[in-house]
NUZATOR-242677 format. One line per 8 residues: number of its first residue (from 0); their letters; for each residue x, y, z of N, C-alpha, C, CB. Coordinates in Angstrom, 2 decimals. Each point is the difference from the previous one (the first is absolute). Glycine has a CB too. Layout:
REM residues N
NUM) A) X Y Z X Y Z X Y Z X Y Z; ...
//
This chain:
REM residues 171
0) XXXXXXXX) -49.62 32.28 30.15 -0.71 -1.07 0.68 -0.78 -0.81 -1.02 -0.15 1.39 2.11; 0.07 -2.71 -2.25 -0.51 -0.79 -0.39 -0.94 -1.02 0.85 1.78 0.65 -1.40; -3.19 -0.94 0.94 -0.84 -0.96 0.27 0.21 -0.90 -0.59 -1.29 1.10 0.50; 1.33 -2.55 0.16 0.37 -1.18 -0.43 -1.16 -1.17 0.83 2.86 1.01 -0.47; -3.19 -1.45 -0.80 -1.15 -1.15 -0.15 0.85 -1.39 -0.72 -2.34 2.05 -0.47; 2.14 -2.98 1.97 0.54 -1.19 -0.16 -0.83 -1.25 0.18 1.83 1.23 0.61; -1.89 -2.13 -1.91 -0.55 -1.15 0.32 0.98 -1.31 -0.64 -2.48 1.38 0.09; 2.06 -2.55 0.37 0.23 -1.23 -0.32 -0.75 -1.06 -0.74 0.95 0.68 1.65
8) XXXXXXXX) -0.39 -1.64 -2.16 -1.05 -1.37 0.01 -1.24 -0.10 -0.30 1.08 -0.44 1.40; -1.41 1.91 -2.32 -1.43 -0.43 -0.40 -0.58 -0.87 -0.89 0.06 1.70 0.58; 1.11 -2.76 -1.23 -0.23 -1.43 -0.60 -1.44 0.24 -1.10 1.09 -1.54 2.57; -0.99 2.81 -3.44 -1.19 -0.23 -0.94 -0.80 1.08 1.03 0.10 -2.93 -1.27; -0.66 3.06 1.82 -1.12 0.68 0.78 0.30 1.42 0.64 -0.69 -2.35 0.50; 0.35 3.38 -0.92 0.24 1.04 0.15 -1.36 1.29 0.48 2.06 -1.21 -1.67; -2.35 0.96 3.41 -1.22 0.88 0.32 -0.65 1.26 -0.54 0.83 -0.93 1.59; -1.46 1.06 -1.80 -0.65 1.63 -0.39 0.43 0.92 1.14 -2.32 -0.82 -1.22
16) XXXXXXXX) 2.52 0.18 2.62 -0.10 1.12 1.28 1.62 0.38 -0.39 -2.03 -1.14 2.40; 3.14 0.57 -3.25 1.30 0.30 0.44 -0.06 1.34 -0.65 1.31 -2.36 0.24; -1.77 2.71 -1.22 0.19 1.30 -1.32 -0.68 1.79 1.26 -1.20 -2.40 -3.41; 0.37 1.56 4.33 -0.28 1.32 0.56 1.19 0.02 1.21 -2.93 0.13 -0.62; 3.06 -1.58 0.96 1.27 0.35 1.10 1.14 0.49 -0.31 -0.65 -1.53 0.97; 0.76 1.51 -2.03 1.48 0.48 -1.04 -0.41 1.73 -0.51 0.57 -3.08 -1.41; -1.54 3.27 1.34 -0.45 0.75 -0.74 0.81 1.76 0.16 -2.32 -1.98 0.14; 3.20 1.90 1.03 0.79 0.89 0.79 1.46 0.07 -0.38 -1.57 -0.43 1.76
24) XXXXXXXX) 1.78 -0.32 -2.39 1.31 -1.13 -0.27 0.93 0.71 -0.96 -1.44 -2.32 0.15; 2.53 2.69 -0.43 1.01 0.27 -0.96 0.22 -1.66 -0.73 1.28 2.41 1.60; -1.24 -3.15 -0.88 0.41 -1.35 -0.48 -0.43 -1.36 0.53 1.70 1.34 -0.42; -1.59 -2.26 -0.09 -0.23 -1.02 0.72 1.06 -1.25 -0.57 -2.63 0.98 0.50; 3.12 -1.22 0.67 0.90 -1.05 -0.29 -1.03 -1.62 0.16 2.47 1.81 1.09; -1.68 -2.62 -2.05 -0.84 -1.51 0.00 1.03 -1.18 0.66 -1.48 0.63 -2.50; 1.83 -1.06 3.22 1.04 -1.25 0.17 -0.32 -1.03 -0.03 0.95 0.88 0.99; -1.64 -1.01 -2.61 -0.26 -1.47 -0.34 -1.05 -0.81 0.18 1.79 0.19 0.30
32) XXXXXXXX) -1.67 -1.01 -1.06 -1.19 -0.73 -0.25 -1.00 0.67 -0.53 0.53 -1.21 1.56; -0.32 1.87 -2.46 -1.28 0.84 -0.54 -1.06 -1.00 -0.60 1.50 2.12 -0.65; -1.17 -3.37 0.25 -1.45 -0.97 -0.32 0.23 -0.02 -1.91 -2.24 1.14 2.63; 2.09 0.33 -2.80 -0.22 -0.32 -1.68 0.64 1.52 -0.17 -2.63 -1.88 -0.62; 2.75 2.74 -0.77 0.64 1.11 -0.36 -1.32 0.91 0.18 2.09 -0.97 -1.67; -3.40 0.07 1.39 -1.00 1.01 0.17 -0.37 1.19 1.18 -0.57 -1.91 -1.25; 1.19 0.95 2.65 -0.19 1.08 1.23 1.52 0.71 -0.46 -1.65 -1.51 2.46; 2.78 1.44 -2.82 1.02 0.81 0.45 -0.59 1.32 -1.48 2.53 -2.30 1.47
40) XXXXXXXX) -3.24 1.94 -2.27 -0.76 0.78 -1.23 -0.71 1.22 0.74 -0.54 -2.28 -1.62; -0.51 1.83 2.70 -0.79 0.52 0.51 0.88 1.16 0.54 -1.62 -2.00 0.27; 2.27 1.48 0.58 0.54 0.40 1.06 0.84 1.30 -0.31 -0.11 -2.39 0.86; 0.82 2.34 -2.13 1.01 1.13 -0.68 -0.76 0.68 -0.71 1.94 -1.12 -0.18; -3.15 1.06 -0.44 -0.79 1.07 -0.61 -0.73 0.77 1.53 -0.55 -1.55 -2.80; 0.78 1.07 3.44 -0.76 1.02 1.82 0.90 0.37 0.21 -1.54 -1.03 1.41; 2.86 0.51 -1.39 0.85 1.11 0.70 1.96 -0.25 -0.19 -2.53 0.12 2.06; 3.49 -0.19 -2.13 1.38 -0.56 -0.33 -0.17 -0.71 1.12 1.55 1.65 -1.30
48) XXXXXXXX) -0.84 -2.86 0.34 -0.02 -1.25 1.03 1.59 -0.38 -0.67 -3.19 -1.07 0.46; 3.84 0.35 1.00 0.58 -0.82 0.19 0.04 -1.37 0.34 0.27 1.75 0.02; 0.57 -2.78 -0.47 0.12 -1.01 0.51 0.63 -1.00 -0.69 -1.61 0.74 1.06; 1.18 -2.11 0.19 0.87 -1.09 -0.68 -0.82 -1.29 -0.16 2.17 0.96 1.02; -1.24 -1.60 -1.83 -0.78 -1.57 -0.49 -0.22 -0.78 1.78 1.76 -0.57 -3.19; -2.70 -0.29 2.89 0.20 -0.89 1.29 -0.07 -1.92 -0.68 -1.57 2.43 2.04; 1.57 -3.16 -1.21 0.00 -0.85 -0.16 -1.04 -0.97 -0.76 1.32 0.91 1.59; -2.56 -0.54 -1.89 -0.65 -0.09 -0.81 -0.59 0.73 -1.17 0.13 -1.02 1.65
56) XXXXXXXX) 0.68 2.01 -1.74 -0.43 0.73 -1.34 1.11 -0.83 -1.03 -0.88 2.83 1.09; -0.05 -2.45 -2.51 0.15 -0.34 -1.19 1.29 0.93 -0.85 -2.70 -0.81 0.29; 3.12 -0.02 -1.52 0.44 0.70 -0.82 -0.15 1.70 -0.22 -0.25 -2.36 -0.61; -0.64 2.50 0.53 -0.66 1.70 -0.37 0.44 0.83 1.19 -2.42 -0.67 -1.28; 1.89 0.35 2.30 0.77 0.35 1.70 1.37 0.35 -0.42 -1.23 -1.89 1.74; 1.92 0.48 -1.47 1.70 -0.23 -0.43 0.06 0.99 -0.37 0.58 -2.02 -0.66; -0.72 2.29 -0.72 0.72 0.72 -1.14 -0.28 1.77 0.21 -0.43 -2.41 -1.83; -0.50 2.36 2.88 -0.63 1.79 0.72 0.99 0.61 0.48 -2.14 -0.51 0.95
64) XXXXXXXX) 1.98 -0.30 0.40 0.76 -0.03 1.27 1.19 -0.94 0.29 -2.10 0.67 0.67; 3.03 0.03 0.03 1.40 -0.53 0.43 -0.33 -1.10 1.42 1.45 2.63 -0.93; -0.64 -3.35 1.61 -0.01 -0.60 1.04 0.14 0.44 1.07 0.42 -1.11 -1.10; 0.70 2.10 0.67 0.22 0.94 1.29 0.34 1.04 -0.60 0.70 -1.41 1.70; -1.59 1.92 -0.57 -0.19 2.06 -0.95 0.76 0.82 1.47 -3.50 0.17 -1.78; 4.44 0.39 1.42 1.07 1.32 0.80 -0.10 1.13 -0.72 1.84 -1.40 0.79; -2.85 2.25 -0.22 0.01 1.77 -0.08 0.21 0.76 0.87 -1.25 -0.17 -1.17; 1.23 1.73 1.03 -0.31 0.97 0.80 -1.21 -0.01 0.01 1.68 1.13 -0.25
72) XXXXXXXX) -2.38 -0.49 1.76 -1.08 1.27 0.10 -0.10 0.57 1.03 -1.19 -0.80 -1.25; 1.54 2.15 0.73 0.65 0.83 0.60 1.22 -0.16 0.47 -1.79 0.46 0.26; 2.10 -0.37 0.80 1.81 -0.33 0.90 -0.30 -1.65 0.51 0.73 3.05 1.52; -1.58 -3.80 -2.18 -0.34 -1.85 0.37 0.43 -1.00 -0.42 -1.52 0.47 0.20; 2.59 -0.96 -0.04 0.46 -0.86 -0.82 -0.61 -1.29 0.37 2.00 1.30 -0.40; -3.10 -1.90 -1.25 -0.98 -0.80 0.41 0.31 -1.29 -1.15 -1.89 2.11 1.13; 1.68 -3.09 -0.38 0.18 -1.34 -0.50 -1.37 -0.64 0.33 2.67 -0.14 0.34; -3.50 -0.45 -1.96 -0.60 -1.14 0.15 -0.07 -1.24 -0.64 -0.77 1.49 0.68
80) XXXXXXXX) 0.56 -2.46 -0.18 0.17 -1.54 0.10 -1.24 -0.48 0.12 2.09 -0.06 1.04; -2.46 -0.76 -1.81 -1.80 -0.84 0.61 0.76 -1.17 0.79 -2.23 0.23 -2.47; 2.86 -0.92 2.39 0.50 -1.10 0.87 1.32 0.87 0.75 -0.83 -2.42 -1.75; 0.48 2.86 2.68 1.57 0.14 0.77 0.45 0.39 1.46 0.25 0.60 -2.13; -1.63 -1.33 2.71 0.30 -0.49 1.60 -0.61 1.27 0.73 2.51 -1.54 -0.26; -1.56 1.74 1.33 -0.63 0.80 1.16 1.37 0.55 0.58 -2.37 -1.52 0.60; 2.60 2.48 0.49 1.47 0.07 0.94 0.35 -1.00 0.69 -0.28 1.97 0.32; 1.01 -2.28 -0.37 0.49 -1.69 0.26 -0.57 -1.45 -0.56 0.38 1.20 1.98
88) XXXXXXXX) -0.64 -0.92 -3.43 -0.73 -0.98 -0.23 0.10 0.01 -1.05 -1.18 -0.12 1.44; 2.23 1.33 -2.57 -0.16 0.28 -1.33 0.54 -1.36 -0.76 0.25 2.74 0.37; -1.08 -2.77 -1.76 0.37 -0.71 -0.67 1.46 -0.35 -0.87 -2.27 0.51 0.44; 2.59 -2.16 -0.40 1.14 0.50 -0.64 0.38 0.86 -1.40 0.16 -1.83 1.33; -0.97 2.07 -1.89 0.03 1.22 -1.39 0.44 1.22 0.55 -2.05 -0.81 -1.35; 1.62 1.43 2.07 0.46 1.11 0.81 0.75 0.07 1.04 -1.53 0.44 -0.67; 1.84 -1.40 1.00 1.27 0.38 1.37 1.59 0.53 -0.12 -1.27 -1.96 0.92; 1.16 1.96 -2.20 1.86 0.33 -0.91 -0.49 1.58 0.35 0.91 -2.13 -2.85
96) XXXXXXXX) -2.29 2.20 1.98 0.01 1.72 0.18 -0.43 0.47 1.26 -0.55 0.30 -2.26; 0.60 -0.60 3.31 -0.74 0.61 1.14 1.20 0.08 0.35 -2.33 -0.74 0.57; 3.39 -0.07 -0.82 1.28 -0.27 0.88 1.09 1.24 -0.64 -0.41 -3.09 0.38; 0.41 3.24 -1.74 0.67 1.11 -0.29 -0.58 1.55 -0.09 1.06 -1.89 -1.00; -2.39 1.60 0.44 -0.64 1.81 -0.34 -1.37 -0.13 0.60 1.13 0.74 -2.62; -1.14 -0.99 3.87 -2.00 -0.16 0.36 -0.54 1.16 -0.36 -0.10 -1.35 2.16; -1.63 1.21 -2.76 -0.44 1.41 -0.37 -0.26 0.66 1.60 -1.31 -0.68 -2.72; 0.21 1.83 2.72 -0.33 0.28 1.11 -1.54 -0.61 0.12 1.78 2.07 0.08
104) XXXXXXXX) -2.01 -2.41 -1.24 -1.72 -0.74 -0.04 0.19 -0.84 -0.53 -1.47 1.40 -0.12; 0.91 -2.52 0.55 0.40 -1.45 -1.10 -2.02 -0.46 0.69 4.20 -1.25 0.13; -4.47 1.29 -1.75 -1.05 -0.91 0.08 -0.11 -1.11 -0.67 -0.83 1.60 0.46; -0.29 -2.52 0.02 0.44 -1.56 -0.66 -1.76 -0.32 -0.17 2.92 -1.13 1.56; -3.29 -0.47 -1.91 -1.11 0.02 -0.03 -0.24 -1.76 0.48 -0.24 2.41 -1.91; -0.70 -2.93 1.05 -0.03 -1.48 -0.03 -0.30 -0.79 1.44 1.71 0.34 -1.98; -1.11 0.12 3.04 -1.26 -0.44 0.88 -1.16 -0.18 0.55 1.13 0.22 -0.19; -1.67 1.14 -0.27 -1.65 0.18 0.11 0.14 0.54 1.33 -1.25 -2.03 -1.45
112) XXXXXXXX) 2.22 2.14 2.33 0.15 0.57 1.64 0.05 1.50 -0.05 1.46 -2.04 0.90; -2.35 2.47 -0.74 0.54 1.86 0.16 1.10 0.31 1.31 -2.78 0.89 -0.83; 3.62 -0.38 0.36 1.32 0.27 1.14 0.94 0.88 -0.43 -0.04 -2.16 0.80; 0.06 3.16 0.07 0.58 1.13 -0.43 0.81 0.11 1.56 -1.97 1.20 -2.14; 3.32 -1.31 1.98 1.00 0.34 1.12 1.69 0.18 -0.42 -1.84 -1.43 1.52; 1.90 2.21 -0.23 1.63 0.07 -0.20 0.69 -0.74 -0.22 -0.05 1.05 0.97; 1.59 -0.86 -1.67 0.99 -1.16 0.49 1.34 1.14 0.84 -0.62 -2.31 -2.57; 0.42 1.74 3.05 1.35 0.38 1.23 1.31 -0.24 -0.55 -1.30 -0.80 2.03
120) XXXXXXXX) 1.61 -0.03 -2.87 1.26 -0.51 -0.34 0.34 1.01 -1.55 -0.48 -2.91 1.34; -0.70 2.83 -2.18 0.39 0.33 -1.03 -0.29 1.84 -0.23 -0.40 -2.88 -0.70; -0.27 3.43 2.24 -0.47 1.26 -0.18 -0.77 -0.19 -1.10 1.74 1.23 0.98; -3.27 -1.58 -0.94 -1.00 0.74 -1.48 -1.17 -0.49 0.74 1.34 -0.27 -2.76; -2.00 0.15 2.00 -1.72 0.03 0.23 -0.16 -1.08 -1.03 -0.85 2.73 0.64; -0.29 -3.65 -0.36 -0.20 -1.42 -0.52 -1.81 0.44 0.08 2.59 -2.05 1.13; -2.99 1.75 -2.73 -0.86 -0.05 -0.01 -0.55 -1.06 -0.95 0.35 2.06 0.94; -1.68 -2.67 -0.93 -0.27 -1.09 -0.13 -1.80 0.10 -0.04 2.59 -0.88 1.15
128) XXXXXXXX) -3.29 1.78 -2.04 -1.33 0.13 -0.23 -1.44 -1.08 0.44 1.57 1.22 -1.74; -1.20 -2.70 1.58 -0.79 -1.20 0.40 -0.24 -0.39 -1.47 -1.20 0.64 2.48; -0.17 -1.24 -3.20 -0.58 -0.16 -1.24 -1.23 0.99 -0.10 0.84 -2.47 -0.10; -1.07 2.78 -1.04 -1.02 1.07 -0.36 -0.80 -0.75 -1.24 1.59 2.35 0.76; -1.23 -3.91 -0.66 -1.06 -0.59 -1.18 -0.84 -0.88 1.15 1.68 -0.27 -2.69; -2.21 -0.72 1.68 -0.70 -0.79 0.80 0.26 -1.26 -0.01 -1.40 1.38 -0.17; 2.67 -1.91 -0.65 0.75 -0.92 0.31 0.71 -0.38 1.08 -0.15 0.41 -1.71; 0.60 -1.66 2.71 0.73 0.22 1.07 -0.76 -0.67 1.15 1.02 2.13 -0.99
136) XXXXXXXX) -0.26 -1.99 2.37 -0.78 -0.35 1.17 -0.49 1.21 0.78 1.29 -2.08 0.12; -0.92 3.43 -0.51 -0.15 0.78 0.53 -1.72 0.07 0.55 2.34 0.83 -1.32; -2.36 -0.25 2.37 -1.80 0.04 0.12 -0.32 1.81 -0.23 -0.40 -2.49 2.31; 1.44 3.47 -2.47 -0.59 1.33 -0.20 1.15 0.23 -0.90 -1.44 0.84 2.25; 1.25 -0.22 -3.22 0.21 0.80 -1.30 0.85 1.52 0.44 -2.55 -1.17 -1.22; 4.24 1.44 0.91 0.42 1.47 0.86 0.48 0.26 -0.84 0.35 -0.01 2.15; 0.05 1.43 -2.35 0.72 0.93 -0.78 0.42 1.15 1.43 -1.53 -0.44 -2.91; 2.85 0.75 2.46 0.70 1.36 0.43 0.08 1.47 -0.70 1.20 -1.79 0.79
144) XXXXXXXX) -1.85 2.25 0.06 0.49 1.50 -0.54 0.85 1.23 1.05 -2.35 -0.46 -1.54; 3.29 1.04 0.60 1.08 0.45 1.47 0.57 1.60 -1.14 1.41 -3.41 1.72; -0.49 3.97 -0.93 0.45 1.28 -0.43 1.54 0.10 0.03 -2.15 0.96 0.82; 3.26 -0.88 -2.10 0.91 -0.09 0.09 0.53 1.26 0.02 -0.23 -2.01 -0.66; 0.58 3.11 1.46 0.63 1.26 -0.01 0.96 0.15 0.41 -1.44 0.64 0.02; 2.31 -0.54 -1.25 1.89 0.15 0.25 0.40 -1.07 0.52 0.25 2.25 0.56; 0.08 -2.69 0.68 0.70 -1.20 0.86 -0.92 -0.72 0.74 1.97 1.19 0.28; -3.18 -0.38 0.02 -1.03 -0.35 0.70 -1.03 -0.66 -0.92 0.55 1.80 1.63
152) XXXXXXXX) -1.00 -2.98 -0.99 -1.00 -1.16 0.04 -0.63 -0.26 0.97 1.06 -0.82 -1.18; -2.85 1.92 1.14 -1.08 0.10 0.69 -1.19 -0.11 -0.16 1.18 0.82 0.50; -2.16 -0.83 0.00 -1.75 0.15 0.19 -0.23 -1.15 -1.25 -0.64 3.16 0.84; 1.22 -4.40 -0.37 -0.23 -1.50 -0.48 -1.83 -0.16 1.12 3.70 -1.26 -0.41; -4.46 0.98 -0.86 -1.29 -0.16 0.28 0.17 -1.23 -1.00 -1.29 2.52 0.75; 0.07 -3.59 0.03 -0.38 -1.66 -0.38 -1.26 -0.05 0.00 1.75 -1.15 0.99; -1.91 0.42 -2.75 -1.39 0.15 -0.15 -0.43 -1.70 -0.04 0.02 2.69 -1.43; -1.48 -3.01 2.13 -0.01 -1.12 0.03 -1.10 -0.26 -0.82 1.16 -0.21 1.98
160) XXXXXXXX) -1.70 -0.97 -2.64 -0.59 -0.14 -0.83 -0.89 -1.71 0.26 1.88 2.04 -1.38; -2.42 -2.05 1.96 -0.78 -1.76 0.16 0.18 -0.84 -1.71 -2.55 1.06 2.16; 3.07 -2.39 -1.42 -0.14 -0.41 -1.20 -0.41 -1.03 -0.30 1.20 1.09 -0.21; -2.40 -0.77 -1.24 -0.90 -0.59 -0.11 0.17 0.06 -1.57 -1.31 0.41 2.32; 1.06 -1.75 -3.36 -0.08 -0.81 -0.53 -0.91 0.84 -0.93 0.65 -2.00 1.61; -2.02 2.58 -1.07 -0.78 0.12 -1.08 -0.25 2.13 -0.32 -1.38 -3.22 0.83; 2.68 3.67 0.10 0.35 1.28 0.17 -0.07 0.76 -1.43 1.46 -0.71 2.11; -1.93 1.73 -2.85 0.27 0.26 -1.41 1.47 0.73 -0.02 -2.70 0.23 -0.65
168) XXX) 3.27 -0.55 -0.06 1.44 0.11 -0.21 0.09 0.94 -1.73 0.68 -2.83 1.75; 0.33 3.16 -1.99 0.00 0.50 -1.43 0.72 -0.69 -0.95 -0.26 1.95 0.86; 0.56 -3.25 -0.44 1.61 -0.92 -0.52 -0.53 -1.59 0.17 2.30 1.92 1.21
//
């Protein structure tokens, strides 16, 4: 069994509250937009991190992280994307692969919408964290934390975070 700590879009800004919400965590996956290399820095000296470039990260990002990251964990075959839609709504970057090898978890990022649901068509689980910086329109700050054991994907707890401008951050 694995604990899995998921965030998005923290565009540079990276909370003090996420390190205790993680703090349980085997891992934490990032889908992008990490802001600068300094939070994805932070982030892998606390704990193995995964992830991918998003649409506003830099060179240094780029050259980290892949675009689209396909692993195991445990019996999960997991795909993430910072740009790559919703169930019925995926982006065209990903619709070749949903259409031949869908994972069983596909997370994405870049909307700032927290949404985590089925797809019926492709059989998997769609997850989608919200933003965890303070960039964005978002008005509350989320991260996911959930339990991947063998085939099973459970006890997904959402942490919310007000967001505010003059919040002390570590990034």
């Amino acid at each position: 069994m694995k604990q899995i700590g998921l965030l998005s879009d923290t565009h540079g800004f990276l909370d003090h509250r996420v390190f205790n919400f993680f703090k349980s965590c085997d891992e934490i996956w990032h889908a992008g937009d990490f802001g600068n290399i300094e939070v994805a820095e932070k982030l892998a000296a606390f704990k193995t991190l995964r992830g991918v470039f998003g649409n506003i990260d830099g060179t240094e990002i780029r050259k980290t992280f892949p675009r689209i990251l396909k692993f195991r964990c445990e019996e999960v075959k997991v795909m993430i994307a910072h740009i790559g839609g919703y169930p019925g709504h995926y982006d065209k970057s990903v619709k070749p692969i949903m259409a031949d090898n869908p994972p069983d978890l596909f997370i994405s990022g870049h909307s700032h919408i927290l949404k985590v649901m089925n797809d019926k068509k492709y059989n998997l689980l769609h997850m989608n964290p919200g933003a965890a910086g303070n960039s964005g329109f978002h008005k509350v700050k989320t991260l996911l934390r959930f339990e991947i054991d063998g085939k099973n994907i459970r006890n997904l707890e959402i942490m919310e975070i007000p967001r505010k401008t003059d919040v002390e951050g570590l990034v």
